[in-house]
C-alpha positions as CSV (number, residue, x, y, z in Angstrom):
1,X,-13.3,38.0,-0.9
2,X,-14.5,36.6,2.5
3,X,-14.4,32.4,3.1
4,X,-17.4,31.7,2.1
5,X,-16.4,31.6,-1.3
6,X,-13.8,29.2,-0.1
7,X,-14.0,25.6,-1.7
8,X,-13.2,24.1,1.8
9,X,-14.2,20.4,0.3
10,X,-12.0,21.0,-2.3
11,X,-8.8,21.7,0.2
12,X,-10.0,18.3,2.2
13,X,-10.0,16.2,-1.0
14,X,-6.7,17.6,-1.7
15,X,-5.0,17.2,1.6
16,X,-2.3,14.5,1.5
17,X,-3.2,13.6,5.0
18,X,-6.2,10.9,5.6
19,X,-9.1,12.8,6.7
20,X,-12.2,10.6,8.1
21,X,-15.6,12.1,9.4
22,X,-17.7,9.9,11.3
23,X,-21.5,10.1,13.3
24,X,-21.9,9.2,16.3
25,X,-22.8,5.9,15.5
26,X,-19.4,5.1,13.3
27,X,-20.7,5.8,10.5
28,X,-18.8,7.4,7.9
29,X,-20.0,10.6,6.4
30,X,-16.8,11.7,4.6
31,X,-13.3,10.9,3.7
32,X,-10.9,12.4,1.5
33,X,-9.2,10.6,-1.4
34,X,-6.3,9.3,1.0
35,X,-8.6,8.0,3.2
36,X,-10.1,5.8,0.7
37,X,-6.2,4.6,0.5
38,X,-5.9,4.0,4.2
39,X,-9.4,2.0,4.3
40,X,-7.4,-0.1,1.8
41,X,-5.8,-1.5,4.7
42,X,-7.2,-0.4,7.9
43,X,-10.5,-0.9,9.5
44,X,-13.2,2.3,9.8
45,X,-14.5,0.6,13.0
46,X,-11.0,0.8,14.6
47,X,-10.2,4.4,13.4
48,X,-13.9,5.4,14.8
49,X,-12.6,3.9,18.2
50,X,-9.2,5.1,18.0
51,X,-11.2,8.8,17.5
52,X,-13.3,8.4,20.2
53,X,-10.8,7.3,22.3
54,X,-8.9,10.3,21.6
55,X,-11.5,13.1,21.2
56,X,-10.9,16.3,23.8
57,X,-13.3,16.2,26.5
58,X,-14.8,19.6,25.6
59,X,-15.9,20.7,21.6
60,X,-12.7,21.4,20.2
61,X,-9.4,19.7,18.6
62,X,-6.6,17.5,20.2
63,X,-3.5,16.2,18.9
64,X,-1.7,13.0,19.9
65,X,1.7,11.6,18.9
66,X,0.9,7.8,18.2
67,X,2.5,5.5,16.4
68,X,0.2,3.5,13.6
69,X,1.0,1.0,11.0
70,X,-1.2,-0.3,8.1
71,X,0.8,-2.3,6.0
72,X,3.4,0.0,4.2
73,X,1.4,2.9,5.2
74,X,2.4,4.4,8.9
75,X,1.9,7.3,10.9
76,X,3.1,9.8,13.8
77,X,0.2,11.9,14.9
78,X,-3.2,11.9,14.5
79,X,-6.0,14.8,15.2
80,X,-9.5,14.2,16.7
81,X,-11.9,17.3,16.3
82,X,-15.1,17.5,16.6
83,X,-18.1,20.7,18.2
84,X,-21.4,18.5,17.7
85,X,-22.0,15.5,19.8
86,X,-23.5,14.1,15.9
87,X,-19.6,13.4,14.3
88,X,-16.5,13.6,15.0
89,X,-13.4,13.6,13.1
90,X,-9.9,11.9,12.4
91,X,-6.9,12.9,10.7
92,X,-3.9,11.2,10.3
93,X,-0.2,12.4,9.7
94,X,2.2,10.1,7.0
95,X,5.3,9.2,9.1
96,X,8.0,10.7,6.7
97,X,9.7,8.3,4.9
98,X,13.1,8.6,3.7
99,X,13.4,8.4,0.0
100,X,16.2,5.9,0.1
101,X,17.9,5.7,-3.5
102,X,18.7,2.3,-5.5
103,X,21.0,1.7,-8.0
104,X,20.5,-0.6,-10.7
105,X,22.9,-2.4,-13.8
106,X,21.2,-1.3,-16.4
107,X,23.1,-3.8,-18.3
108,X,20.5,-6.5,-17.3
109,X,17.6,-4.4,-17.2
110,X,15.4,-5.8,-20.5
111,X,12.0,-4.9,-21.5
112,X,9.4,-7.3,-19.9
113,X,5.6,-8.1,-19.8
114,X,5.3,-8.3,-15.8
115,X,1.6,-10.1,-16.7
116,X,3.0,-12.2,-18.6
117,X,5.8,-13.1,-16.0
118,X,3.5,-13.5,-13.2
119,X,1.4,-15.5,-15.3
120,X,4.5,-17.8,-15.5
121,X,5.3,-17.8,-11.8
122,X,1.5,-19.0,-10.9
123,X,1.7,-21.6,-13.3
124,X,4.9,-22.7,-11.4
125,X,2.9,-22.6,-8.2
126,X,-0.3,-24.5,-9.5
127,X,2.2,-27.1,-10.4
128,X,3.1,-28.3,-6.9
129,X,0.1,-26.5,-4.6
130,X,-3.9,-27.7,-4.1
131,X,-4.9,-23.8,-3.3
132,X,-6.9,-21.5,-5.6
133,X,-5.2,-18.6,-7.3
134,X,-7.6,-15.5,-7.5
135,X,-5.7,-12.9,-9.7
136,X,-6.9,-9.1,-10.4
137,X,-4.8,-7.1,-12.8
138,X,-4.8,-4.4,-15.2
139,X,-4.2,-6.2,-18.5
140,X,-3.2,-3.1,-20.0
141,X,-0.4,-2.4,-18.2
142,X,2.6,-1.5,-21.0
143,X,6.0,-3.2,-20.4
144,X,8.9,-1.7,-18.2
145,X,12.7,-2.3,-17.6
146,X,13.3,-4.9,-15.2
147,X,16.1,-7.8,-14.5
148,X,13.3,-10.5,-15.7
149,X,15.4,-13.5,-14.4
150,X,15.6,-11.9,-10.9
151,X,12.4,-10.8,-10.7
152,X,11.2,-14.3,-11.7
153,X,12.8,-15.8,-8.9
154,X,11.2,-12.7,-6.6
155,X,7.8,-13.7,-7.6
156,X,8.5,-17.5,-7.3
157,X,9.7,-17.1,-3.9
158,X,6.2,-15.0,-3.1
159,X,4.4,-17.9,-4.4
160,X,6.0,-19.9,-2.4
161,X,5.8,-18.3,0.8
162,X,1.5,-19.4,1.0
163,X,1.1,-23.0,2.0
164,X,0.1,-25.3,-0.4
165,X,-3.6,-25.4,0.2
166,X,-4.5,-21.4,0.6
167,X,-6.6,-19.5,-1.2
168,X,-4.5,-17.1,-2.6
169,X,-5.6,-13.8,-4.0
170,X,-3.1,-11.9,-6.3
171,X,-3.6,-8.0,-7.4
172,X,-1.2,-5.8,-9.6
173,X,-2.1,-2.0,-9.8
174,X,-0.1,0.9,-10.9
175,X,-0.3,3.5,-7.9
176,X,-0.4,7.2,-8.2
177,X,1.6,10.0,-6.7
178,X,4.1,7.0,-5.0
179,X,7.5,6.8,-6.6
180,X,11.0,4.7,-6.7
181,X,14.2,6.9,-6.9
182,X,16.8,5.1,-9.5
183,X,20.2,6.5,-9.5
184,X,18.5,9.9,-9.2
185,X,15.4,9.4,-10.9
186,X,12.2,8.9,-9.8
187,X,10.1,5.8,-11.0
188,X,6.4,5.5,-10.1
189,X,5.6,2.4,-8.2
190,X,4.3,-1.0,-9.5
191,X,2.4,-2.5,-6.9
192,X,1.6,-6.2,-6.7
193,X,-0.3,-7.6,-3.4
194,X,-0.4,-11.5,-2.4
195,X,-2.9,-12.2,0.2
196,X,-3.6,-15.9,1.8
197,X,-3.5,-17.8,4.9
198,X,-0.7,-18.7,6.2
199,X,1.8,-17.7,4.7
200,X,5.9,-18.9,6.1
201,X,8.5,-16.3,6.9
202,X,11.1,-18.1,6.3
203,X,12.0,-16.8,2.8
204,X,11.8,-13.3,3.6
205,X,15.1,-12.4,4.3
206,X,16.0,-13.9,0.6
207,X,13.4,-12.1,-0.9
208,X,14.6,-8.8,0.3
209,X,17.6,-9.5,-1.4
210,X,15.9,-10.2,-4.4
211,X,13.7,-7.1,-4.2
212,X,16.6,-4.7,-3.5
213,X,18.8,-6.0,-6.4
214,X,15.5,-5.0,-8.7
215,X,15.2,-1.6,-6.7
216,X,12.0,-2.8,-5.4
217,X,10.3,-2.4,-1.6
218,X,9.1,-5.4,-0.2
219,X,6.7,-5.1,2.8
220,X,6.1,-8.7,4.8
221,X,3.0,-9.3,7.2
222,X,1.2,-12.5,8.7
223,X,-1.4,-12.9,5.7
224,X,0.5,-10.6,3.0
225,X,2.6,-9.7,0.9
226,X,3.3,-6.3,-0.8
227,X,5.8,-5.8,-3.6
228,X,6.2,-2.2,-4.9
229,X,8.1,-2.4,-8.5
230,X,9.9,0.4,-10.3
231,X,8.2,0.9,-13.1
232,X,10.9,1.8,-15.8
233,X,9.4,2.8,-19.0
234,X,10.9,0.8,-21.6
């Protein structure tokens, strides 16, 4: 067997790690499935810069320790390769994180509709607020174990934390190959986004209580809001 038979693609698609392939005009030529993650959140032009900026002065590879931070997502290395002035190439290496472990009352856990309790919560909001309420889910979803009265208040307090008049734009997606651990059990992850301009800071400290008492991960930034959810199967 010699490499040719190799499904190198294959291995790339696979790879955990983001892997971006540009032209020399910052266009994209390839990415691998994690990279379509990572564009999720970051912007191709400024990975194309951040690989030119980077690339060895010679064909060949280099490898710098730098820190980067998309959202929840954030990394510790990167790699800039690249033996044709036509493309060069960036990879990106996941900052460990530490599976930090939650435990939960399972006394007050009780099977819930998480649509149908964010559907609540928004009609809350449209109560007292002006701004529009843009909301992408997955209908589908089937119920989970949550504490429903806390996580009410969690997704009230979300609401909340966009001014009155924003346009507000709501999305709730399982996500794959992400998990919570529960008293020794992994969970896999929930994740509702809430996206709008401004958005006050003042509640966050409450809402990580919230979150934690839920076993959830909240991740705060200028313009959003990321809650990732156990999802407990009920």
């Amino acid at each position: 067997m010699n490499t040719a038979s190799i499904d190198f693609r294959f291995l790339a698609e696979s790879d955990g790690s983001p892997l971006l392939v540009f032209n020399h005009k910052g266009h994209i030529l390839y990415l691998n499935d994690a990279a379509e993650i990572l564009l999720g959140y970051a912007d191709h032009k400024e990975l194309f810069q951040i690989a030119l900026t980077h690339a060895p002065r010679d064909f060949g590879t280099q490898t710098v320790m730098m820190e980067l931070h998309y959202h929840q997502l954030q990394f510790y290395a990167i790699t800039v390769a690249y033996n044709s002035e036509e493309w060069v190439s960036i990879r990106l290496y996941y900052r460990p994180r530490i599976a930090e472990e939650h435990k939960l009352d399972s006394s007050h856990l009780r099977e819930t509709d998480l649509n149908l309790l964010l559907d609540m919560a928004i009609g809350f909001y449209q109560v007292k607020n002006r701004g529009k309420v843009r909301l992408m889910t997955d209908r589908d979803l089937p119920t989970f174990l949550t504490d429903q009265n806390t996580a009410s208040r969690l997704l009230r307090k979300a609401l909340e934390s966009f001014t009155s008049d924003a346009t507000l734009e709501i999305s709730l997606r399982m996500v794959p190959g992400e998990y919570i651990l529960i008293d020794g059990k992994r969970h896999p992850v929930l994740r509702l986004t809430f996206r709008g301009v401004p958005r006050r800071r003042h509640d966050d400290r409450t809402m990580e209580e919230l979150a934690e008492s839920i076993g959830a991960a909240p991740y705060f930034e200028e313009d959003e809001l990321i809650l990732d959810l156990p999802f407990i199967r009920a």
